[in-house]
C-alpha beads as a LAMMPS data file, in Angstrom:
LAMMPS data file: protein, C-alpha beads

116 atoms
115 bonds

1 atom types
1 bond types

-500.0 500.0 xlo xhi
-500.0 500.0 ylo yhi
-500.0 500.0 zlo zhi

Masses

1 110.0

Atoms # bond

1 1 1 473.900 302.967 473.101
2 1 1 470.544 301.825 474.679
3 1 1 469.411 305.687 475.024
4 1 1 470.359 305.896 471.363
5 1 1 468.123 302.912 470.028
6 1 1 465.443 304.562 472.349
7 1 1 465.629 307.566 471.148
8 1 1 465.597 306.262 467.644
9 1 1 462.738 304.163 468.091
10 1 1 460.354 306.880 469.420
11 1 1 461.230 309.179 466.342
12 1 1 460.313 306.068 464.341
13 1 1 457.032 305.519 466.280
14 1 1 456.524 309.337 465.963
15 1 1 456.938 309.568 462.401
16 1 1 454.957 306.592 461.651
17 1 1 451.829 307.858 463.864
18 1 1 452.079 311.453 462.469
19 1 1 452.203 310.392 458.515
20 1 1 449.738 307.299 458.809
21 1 1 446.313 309.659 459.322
22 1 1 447.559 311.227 456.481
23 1 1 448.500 308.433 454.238
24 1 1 445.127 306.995 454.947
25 1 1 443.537 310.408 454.137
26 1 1 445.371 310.499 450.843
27 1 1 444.501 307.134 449.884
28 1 1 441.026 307.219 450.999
29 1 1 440.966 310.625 449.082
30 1 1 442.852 308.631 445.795
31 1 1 440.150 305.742 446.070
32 1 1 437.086 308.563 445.565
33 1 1 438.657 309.748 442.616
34 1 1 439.781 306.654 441.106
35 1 1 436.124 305.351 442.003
36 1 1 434.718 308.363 440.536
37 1 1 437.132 307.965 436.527
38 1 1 436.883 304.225 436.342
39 1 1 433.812 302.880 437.994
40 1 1 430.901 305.225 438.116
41 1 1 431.630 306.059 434.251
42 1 1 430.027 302.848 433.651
43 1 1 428.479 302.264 436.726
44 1 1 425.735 305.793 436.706
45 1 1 422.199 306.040 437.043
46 1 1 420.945 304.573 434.135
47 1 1 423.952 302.533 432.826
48 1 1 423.181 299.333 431.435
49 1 1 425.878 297.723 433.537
50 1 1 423.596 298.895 436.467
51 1 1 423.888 301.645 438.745
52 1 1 426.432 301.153 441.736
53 1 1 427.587 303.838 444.452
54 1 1 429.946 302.952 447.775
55 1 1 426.757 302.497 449.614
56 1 1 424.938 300.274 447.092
57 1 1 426.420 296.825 448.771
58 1 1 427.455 296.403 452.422
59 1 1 431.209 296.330 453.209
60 1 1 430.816 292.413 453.446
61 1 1 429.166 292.299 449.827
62 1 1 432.024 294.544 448.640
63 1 1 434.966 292.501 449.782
64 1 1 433.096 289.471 448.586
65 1 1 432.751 291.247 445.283
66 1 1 436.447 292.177 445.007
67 1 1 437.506 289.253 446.332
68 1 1 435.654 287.038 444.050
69 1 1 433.678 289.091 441.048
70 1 1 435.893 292.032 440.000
71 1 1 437.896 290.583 437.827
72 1 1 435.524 287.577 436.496
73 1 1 433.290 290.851 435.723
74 1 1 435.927 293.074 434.488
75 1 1 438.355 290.960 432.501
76 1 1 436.789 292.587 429.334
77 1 1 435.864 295.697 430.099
78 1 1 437.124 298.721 428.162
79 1 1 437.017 302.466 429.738
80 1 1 435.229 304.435 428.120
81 1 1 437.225 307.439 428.211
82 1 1 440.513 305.607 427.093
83 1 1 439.407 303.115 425.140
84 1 1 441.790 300.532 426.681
85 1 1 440.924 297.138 429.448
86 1 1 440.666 298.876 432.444
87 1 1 442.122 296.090 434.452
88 1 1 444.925 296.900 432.211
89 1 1 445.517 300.490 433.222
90 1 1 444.680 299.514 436.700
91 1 1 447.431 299.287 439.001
92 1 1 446.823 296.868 442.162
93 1 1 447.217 299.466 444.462
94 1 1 445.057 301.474 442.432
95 1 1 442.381 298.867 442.573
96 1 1 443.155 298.574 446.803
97 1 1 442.491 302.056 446.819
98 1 1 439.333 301.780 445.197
99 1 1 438.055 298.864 447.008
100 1 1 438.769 300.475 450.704
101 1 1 436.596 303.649 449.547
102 1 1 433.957 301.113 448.567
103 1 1 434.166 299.517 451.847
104 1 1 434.441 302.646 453.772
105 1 1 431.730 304.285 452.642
106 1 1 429.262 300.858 451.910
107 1 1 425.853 301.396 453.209
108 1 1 426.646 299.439 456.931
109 1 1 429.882 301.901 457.330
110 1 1 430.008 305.102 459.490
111 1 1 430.058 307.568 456.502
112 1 1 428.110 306.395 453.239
113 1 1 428.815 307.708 450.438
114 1 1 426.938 307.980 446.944
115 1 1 430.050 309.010 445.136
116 1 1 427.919 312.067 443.494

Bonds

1 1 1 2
2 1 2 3
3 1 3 4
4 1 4 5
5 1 5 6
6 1 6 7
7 1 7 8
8 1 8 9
9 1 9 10
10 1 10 11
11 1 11 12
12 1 12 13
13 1 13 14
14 1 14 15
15 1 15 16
16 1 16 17
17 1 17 18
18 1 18 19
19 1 19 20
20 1 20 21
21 1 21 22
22 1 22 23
23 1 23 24
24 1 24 25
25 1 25 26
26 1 26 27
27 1 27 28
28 1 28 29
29 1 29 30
30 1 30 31
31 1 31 32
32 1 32 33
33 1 33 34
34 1 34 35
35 1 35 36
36 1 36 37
37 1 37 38
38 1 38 39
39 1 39 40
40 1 40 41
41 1 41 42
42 1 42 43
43 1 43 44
44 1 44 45
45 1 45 46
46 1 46 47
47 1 47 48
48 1 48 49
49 1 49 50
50 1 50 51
51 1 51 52
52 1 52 53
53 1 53 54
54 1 54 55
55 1 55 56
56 1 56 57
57 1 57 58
58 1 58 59
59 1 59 60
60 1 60 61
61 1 61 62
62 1 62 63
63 1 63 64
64 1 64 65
65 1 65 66
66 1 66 67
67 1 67 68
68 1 68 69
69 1 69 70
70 1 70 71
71 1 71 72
72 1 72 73
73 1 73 74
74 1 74 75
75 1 75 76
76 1 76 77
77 1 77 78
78 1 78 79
79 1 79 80
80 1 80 81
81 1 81 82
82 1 82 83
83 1 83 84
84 1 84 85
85 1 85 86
86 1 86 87
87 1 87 88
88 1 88 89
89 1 89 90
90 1 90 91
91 1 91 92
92 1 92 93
93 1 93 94
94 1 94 95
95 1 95 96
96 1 96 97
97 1 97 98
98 1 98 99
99 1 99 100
100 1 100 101
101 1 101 102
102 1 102 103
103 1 103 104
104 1 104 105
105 1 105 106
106 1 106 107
107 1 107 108
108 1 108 109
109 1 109 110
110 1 110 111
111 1 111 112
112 1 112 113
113 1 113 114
114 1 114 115
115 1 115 116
């Protein structure tokens, strides 16, 4: 039995290194294009709500800013496209996604990102 559990285990480690660079791929992927429909429709150069890109804060000022401002800034806010809250059609996952591109790509990160 103990060169069973072993064997299972390393097929579980396995799996879980194989599929993770993906998964984070996929979600950092996800977060660009959710970034892209629900914040930079609002968010473009020359919006009135002011223009913000990934690289516009640091990845401190953007954890601050979902931590404490999204949805104090948000809680009204309509999409344009839809015409519904967006913090309504936003799933929290959905938002997660969106705040590690943000972070990932803020100005102090390895790959900054204007989100063009």
């Amino acid at each position: 039995m103990g060169r069973f559990h072993l064997c299972l285990l390393t097929t579980a480690v396995l799996v879980a290194l194989l599929t993770s660079p993906q998964t984070a791929r996929a979600q950092s992927a996800n977060g660009k294009e959710l970034y892209r429909n629900n914040c930079k429709v609002c968010h473009d150069k020359g919006s009135p709500h002011g223009q913000y890109s990934p690289m516009t804060l640091t990845q401190d000022q953007w954890r601050s800013f979902f931590k404490m401002k999204l949805i104090p800034a948000h809680k009204s806010a309509v999409h344009p496209k839809t015409g519904g809250k967006l913090l309504e059609q936003l799933t929290p996952d959905q938002i997660k996604a969106i705040q590690r591109f943000a972070i990932d790509h803020a100005a102090d990160s390895e790959q900054p990102a204007t989100c063009g």
